[in-house]
C-alpha positions as CSV (number, residue, x, y, z in Angstrom):
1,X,93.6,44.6,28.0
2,X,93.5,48.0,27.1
3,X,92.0,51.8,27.9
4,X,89.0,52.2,25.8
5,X,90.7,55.8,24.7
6,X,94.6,55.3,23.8
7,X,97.2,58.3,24.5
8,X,95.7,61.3,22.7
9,X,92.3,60.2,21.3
10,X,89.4,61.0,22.9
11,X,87.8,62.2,26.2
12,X,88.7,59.7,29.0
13,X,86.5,58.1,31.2
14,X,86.9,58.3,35.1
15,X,85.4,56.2,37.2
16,X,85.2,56.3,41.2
17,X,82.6,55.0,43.9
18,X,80.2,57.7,45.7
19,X,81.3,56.4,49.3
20,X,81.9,59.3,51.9
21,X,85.2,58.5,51.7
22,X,85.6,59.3,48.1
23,X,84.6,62.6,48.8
24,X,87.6,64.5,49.6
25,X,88.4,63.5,46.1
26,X,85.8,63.9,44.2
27,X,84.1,66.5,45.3
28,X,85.2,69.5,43.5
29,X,85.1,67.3,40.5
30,X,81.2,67.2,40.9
31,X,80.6,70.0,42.1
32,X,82.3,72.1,39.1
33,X,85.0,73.8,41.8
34,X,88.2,71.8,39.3
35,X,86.4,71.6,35.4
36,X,86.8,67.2,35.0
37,X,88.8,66.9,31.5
38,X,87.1,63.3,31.6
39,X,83.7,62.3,31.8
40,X,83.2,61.1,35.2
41,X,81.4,57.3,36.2
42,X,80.1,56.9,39.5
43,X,79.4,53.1,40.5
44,X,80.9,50.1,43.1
45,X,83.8,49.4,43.8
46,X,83.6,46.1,41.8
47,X,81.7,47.1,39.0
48,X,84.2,50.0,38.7
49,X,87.3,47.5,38.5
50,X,85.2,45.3,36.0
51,X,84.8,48.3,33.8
52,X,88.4,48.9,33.7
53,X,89.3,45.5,32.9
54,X,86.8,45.6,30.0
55,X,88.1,48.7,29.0
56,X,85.2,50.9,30.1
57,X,86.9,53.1,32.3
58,X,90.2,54.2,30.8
59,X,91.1,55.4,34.7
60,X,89.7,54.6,38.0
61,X,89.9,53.7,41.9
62,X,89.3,50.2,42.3
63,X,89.7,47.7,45.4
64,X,93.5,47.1,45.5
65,X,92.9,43.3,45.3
66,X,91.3,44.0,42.2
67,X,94.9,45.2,40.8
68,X,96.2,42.1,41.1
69,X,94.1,40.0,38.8
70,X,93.6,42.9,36.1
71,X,96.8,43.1,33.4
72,X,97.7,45.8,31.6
73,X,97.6,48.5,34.6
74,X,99.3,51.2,36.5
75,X,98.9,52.5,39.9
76,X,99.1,56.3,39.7
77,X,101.6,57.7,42.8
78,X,99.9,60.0,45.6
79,X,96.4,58.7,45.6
80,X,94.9,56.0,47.9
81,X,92.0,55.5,50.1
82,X,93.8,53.7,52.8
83,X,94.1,53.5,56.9
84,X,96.4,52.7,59.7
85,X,93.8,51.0,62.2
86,X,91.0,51.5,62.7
87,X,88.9,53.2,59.6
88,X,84.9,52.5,61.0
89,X,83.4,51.7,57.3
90,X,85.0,48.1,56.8
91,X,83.4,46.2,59.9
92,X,82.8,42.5,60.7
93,X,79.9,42.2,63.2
94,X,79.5,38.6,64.9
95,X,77.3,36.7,67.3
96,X,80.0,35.0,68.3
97,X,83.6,35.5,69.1
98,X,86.1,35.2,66.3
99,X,87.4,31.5,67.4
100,X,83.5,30.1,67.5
101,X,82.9,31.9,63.9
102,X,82.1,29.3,61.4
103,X,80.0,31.3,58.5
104,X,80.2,34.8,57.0
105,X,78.3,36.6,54.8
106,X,79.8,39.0,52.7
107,X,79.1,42.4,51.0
108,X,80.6,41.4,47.6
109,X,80.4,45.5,46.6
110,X,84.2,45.9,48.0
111,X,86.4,43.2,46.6
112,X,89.8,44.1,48.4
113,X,87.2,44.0,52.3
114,X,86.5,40.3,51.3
115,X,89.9,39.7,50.3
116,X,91.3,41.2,53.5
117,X,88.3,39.0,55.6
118,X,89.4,35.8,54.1
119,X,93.3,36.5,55.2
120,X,92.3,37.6,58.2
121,X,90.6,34.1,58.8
122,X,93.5,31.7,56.8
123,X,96.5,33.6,58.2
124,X,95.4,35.4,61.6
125,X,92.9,34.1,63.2
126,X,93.3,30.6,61.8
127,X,89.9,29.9,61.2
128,X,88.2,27.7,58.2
129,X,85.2,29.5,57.6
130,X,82.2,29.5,55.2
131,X,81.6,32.9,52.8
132,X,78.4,33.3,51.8
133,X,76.0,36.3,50.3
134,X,75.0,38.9,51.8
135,X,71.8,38.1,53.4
136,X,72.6,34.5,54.4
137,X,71.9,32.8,57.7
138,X,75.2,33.4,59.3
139,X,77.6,33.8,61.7
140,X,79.2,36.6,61.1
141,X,78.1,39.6,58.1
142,X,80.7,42.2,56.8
143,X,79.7,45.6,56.4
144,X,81.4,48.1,54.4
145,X,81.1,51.4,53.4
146,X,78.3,53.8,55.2
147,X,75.8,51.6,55.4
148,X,79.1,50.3,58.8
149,X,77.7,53.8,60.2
150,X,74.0,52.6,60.8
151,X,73.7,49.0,61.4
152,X,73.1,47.8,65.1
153,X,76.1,46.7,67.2
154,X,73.6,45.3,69.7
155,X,74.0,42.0,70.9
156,X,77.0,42.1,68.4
157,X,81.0,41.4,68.8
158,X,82.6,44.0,66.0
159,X,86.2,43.4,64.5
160,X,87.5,46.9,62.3
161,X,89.2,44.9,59.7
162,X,91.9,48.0,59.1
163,X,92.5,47.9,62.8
164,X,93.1,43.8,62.9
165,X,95.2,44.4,59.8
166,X,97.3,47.0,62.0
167,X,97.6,44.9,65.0
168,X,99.4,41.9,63.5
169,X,100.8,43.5,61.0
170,X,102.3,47.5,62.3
171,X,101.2,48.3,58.8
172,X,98.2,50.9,56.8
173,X,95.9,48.4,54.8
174,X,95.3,50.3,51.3
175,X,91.4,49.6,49.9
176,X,91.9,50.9,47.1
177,X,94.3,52.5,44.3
178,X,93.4,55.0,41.5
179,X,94.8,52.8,38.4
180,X,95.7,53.9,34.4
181,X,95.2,50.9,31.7
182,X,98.3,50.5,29.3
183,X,98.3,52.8,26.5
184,X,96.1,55.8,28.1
185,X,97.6,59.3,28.2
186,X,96.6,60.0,31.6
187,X,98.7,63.6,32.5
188,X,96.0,66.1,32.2
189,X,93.8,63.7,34.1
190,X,95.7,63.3,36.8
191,X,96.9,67.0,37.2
192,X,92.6,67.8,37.9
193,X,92.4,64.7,39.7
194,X,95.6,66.3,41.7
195,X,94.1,69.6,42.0
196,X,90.2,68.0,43.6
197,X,92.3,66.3,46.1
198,X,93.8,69.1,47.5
199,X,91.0,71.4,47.5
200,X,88.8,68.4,48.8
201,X,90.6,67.1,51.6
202,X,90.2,70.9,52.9
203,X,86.4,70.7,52.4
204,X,85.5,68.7,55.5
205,X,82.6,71.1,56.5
206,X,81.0,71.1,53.3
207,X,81.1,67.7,52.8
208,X,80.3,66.7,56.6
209,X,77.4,69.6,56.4
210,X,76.1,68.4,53.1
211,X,72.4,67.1,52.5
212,X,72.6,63.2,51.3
213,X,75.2,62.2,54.7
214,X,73.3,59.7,56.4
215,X,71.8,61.2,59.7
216,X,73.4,58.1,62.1
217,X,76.7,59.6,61.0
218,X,76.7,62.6,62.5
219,X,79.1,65.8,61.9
220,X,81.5,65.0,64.5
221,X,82.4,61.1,63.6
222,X,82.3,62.2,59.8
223,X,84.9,64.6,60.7
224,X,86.8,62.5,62.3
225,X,86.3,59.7,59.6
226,X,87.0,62.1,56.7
227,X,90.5,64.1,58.4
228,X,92.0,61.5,60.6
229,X,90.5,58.2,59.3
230,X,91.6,57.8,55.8
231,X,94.5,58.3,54.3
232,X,94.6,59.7,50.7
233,X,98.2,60.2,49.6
234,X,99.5,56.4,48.7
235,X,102.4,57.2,51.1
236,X,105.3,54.9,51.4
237,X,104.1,53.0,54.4
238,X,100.8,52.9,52.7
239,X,103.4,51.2,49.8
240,X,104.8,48.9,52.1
241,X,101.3,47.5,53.5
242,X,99.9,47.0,49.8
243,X,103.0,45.1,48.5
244,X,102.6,42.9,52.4
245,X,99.0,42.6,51.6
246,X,99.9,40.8,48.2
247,X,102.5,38.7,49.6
248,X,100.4,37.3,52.1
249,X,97.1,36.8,49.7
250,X,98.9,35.2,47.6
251,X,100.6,32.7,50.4
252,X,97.3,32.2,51.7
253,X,95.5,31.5,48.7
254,X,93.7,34.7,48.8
255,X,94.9,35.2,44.9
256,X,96.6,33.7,42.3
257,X,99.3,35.7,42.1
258,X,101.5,38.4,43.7
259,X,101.6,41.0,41.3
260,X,104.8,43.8,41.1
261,X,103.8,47.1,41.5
262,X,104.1,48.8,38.3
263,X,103.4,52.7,38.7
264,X,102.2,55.4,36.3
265,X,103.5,56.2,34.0
């Protein structure tokens, strides 16, 4: 596999997901605040990592699972959307309690959510259960994203999946990584991605004030979501729950293989 523009040739293409909590690094990207030396793809998570693997993206955030069945990339230090508990956006809601669940259906938008479900189930709560599609008779459904801020908790028994993760492991769960494919030239990128991160994570009222946030999110929790929810710098904990996270995949059958972390550049 390689970027679709090697070192030096070309204008790159970025690619991210419009989530809310993209914004803090995005948003002066889009809104012209730091000039994007790349032309910028907004899409899903998953389609995001499938366009990197098919060298459609030269750089983008992609679930962290998706890093370890994609050769040929690089994580790039400092940048992460990651949490240490609970993080609101990556739910499980059930009509039962989670030793009664039998059936899921998943939202197949966030690969690394579904991967972090299924280990949840084989190697916490040792439960065989069903995955199914979204929209399936079933026991349980995963939410993700801020479609978690709207749906119903009535009648429902919720699980945070960053805040499970947390309790039997004492470790952040990372979602997702901002990777580089072999044989891009990524500096100049990176330096504007650098400089949108630190002007965004300082742009909570524009972003929480900003026509296009769902109403049943409210200022206050988006606040709260956006400054103390997520974590955007890849710190070294954050480091130390990724490389966990593969280990245990992997022993669990979650993935094929327990990749090494190879870092730009």
């Amino acid at each position: 596999m390689g970027g679709s523009n090697p070192a030096g040739k070309g204008r790159l293409r970025f690619g991210c997901h419009d989530f809310l909590n993209s914004q803090p690094l995005i948003r002066p990207l889009l809104n012209g605040t730091v000039e994007p030396p790349f032309e910028i793809v907004l899409d899903s998570p998953a389609r995001l990592a499938d366009m990197l693997k098919e060298g459609g993206l030269d750089l983008a955030f992609i679930p962290a699972v998706e890093y370890a069945s994609i050769p040929g990339l690089r994580i790039v230090p400092g940048f992460s959307i990651a949490a240490r508990g609970d993080v609101k956006t990556v739910l499980m809601h059930s009509k039962k309690p989670v030793g009664e669940i039998s059936s899921v259906a998943a939202d197949e938008r966030s690969r690394t959510s579904v991967a972090l479900l299924k280990l949840l189930f084989r190697g916490f709560f040792k439960r065989d259960v069903a995955f199914v599609a979204a929209g399936e008779p079933a026991d349980a459904v995963l939410v993700i994203g801020d479609d978690a801020f709207s749906v119903s908790r009535a009648e429902r028994v919720v699980y945070d999946l960053a805040g499970e993760w947390l309790a039997f492991t004492g470790k952040p769960f990372v979602f997702s990584v901002l990777c580089v494919a072999d044989g891009v030239n990524a500096d100049e990128a990176i330096t504007a991605l650098k400089k949108s991160k630190e002007i965004g994570v300082k742009m909570t009222d524009e972003i929480c004030g900003a026509k296009g946030i769902p109403a049943a999110i409210g200022r206050e929790v988006c606040e709260d979501y956006v400054r103390r929810r997520i974590r955007y710098d890849l710190a070294p904990a954050d480091v130390e729950g990724l490389k966990l996270f593969f280990q245990l995949a992997r022993r669990h059958g979650v993935i094929e293989r327990e990749p090494p972390l190879r870092f730009y550049p």
